[in-house]
N, C-alpha and C positions, 0 to 999 in steps of 0.2 A: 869244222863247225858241227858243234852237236847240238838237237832241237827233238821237241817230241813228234809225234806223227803215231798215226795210227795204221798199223799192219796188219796186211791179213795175210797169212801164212797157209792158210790152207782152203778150201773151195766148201767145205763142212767146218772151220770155225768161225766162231766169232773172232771180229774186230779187237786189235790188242794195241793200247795205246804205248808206246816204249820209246826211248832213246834210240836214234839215228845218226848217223854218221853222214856231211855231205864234206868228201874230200877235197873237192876243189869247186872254187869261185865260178863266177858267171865266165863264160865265155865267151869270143866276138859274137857280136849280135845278140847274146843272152841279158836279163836281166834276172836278179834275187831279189824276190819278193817277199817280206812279212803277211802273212794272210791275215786276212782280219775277221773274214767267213767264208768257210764253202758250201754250198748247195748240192744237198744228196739226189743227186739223179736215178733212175732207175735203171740206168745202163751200169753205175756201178754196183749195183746189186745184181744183177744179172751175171757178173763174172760166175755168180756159184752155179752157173747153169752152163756152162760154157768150159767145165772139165776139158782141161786139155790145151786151151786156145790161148789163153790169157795169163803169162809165165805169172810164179807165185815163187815167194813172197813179193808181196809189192804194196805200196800205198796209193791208194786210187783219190776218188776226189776229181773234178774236172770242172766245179763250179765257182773257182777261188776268184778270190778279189782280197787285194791288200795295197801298203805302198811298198814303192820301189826302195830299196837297200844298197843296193850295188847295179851298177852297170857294166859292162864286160864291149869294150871298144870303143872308141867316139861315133858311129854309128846306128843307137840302137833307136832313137829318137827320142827317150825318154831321159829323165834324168831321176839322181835320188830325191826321195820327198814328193815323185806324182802317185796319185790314186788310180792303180790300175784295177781294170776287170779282165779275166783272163778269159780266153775262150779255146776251142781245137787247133791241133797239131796240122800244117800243111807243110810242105817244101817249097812252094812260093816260086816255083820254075815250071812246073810242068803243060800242058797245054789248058786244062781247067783252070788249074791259079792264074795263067797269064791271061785268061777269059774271067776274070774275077768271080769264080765259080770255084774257093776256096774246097767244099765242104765234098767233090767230087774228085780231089784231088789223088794222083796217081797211087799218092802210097797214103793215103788215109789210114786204110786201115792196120798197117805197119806202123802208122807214126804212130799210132792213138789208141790201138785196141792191142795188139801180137807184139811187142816188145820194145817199140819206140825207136829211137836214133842207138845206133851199135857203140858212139862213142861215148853216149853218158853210162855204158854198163857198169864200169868200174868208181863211177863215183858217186853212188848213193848206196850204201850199207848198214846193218845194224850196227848194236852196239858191240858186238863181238866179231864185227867185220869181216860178216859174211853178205853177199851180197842181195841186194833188193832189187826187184824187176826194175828197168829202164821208165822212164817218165810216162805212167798216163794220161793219156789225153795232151801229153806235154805239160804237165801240171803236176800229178800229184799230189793233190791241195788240201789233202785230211792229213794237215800238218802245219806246226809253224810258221815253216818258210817250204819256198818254192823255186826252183830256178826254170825258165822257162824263155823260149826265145822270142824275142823282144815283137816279133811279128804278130804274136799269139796276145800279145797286153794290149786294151782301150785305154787310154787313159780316161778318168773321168773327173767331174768338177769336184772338188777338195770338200765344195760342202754337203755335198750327199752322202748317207750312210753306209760308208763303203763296206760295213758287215753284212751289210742285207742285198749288195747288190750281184753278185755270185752267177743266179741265177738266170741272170740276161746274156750271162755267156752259153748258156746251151739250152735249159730246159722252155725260157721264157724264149728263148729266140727264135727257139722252133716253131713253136703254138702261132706267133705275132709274126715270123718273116714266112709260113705258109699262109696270110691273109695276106700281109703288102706285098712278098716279092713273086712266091709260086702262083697264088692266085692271082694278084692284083686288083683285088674284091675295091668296091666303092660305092657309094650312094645308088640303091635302088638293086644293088643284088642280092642274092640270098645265098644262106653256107648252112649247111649241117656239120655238126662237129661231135664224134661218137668218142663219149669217152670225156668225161670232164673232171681228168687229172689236172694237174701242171701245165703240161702240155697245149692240152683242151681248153682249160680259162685261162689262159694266154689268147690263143686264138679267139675267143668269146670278146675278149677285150677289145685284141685289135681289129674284129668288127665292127665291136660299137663304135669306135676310134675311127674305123675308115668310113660309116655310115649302113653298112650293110645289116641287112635282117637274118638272127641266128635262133637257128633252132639247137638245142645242145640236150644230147644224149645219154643218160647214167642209169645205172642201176642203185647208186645210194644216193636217198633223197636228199641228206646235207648236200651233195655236191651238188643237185640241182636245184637248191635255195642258193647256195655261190653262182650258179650260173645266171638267173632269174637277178641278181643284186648285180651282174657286170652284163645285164642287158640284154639276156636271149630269153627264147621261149622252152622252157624246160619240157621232156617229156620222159616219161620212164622205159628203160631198154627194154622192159618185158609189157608194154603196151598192144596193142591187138593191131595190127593191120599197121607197123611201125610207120612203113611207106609212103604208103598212103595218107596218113596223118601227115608226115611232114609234107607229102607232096601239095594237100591241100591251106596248111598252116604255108605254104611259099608261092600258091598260087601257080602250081603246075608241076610244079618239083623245084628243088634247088639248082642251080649254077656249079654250087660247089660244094663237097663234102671232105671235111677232113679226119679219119679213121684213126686215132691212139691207142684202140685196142687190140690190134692183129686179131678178133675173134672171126672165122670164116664166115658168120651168121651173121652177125654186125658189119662185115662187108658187105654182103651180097644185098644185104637191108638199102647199105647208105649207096649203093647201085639202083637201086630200084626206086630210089627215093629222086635221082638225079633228073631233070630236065633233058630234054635233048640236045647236044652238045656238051652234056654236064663235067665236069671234073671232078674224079675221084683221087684225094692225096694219100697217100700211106705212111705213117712217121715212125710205127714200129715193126720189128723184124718177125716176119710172121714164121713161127717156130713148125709150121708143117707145111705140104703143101697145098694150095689155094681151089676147092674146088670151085665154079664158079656156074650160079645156073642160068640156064637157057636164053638166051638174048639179051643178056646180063649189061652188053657194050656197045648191042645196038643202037643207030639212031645216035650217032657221031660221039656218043659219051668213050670218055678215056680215063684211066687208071695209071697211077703212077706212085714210084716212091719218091718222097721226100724229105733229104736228109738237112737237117741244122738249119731248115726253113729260107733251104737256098740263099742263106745269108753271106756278104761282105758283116762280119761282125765290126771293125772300124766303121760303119755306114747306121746299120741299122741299131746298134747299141745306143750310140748317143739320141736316136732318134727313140727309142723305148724310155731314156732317163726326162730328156725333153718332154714325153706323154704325160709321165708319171707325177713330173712338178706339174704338170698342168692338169694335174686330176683326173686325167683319160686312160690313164694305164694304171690301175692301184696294185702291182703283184704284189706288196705288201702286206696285203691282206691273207694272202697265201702261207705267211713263212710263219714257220713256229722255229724259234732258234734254242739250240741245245751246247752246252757245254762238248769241247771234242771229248771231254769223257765218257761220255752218255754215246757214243754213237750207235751202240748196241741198242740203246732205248729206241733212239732215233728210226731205226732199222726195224725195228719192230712195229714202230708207230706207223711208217710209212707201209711196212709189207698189211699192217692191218686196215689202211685207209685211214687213222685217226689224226692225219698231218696228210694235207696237200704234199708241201715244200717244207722239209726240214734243212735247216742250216744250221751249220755250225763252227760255233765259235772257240779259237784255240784261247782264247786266255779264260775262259771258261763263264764268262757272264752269258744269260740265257733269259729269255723272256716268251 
């Protein structure tokens, strides 16, 4: 089967959209997906930082959603013609997946980030068949089609815009399952959320969605008129006494703070910001190590990462789509969509902040 996809071949070029080669069909438990849009995350940009770790050439992408094309066994639970959203690669045995703690799972970072499953090596190639990295993210999804195991697809309601819906499998799910599932935030707590990406007005949302009082954090003012319109108290990251403001705008400090920026200063900030017993969340890989000052974690407060927003993505997915028709979750609002031609544009827009959430669409319609 040949389809186009967009490759990146090298860790210093741009994105090359070209002809692919997928040698064989779905396999037991897999299904083939037509994509309809992917959601550019930052983790897939991030490969150019990560020289060495992340095999090249490969087609990345981890945001897809499409319908189902083929099934591979009479056990995958879906059939052809459903609307899937695709989310992360687990093995679905290990002690975390058996505690439905998915996103903790043994070989995460094997399946999903360093070379994926060793049997799909040989069957995804260019057009001169040579070979392309193993599945990211189990996906791949700045492409066409997709084969991906049937564990990893939601299915969703047929009448929702499965172009846009992408990014509930990873960027939207993280922001919104670190308010419902790590926190478990509700009516009458309070969250700081540093950092109002993708990520950040996801969680901004499912604040206001769960009832709690948000204070949300940026250095560019568009992003904190988006945060102020999905119902937090905006404040700018270079404010005087950051803490302290929040601690007084929460009535003592926050409950909960959720960090998208890895910046050590903007941690120790959203530490100092926290109440006593507070929760500090972590959702990006902090690229040095963390100094952290002086009594930082006193006074019962704790610090932790959190990955994919502690989600069951069969769980919490439907429950992001359910918000959304109900007017409580708009990430719609978020997505600028691009032709997969453009993805270099895309890529640009997002490294510049001129796009929250770009998507993109393989038959090339854009809005």
């Amino acid at each position: 089967m040949r389809f186009g996809a967009a490759v990146l071949r090298s860790y210093e070029s741009r994105f090359a959209v070209e002809e692919v080669i997928l040698n064989t069909g779905p396999a037991d438990g897999e299904i083939l997906v037509r994509i309809a849009g992917c959601g550019m995350c930052r983790t897939d940009l991030a490969v150019r930082r990560s020289a060495g770790r992340t095999p090249l050439p490969a087609v990345l992408g981890h945001e897809g959603a499409g319908v189902v094309v083929e099934t591979g066994g009479p056990d995958t639970g879906l059939n052809k013609g459903d609307h899937v959203v695709l989310s992360f690669d687990s093995c679905g045995h290990c002690r975390s997946c058996l505690a439905a703690a998915p996103a903790y799972c043994d070989s995460f970072a094997s399946l999903n980030l360093f070379g994926g499953r060793e049997e799909n090596a040989a069957r995804f190639t260019d057009a001169a068949g040579r070979g392309l990295a193993p599945r990211w993210f189990g996906q791949s999804a700045f492409a066409e089609y997709a084969v991906v195991p049937a564990r990893n697809a939601v299915r969703a309601d047929p009448a929702l815009p499965i172009e846009l819906l992408g990014p509930l499998g990873c960027g939207f799910l993280t922001g919104a399952g670190a308010v419902f599932n790590s926190f478990g935030a509700g009516p009458g707590d309070t969250l700081a959320v540093f950092g109002a990406g993708a990520v950040g007005l996801a969680a901004v949302m499912a604040a206001a969605a769960s009832g709690a009082t948000t204070v949300a954090v940026d250095r560019h003012p568009e992003r904190l008129v988006l945060a102020e319109r999905f119902g937090a108290i905006p404040l700018h990251a270079a404010s005087a006494d950051l803490p302290g403001r929040i601690q007084r705008l929460t009535e003592g400090g926050a409950q909960y703070a959720l960090d998208t920026t890895a910046s050590a200063p903007l941690i120790n900030d959203a530490l100092r910001a926290l109440r006593p017993t507070g929760r500090l969340g972590l959702v990006a890989r902090l690229p040095t190590a963390l100094p952290l000052e002086p009594g930082a974690l006193d006074r019962g407060r704790t610090m932790s990462h959190i990955c994919e927003g502690d989600a069951v993505p069969g769980l919490l997915i439907p429950r992001l789509t359910g918000l959304w028709q109900a007017g409580r979750f708009p990430f719609d609002e978020l997505i600028r969509t691009y032709p997969l031609a453009d993805i270099n544009e895309a890529e640009r827009d997002c490294d510049a902040g001129r796009v929250v959430k770009p998507v993109l669409l393989p038959e090339g319609r854009s809005g």
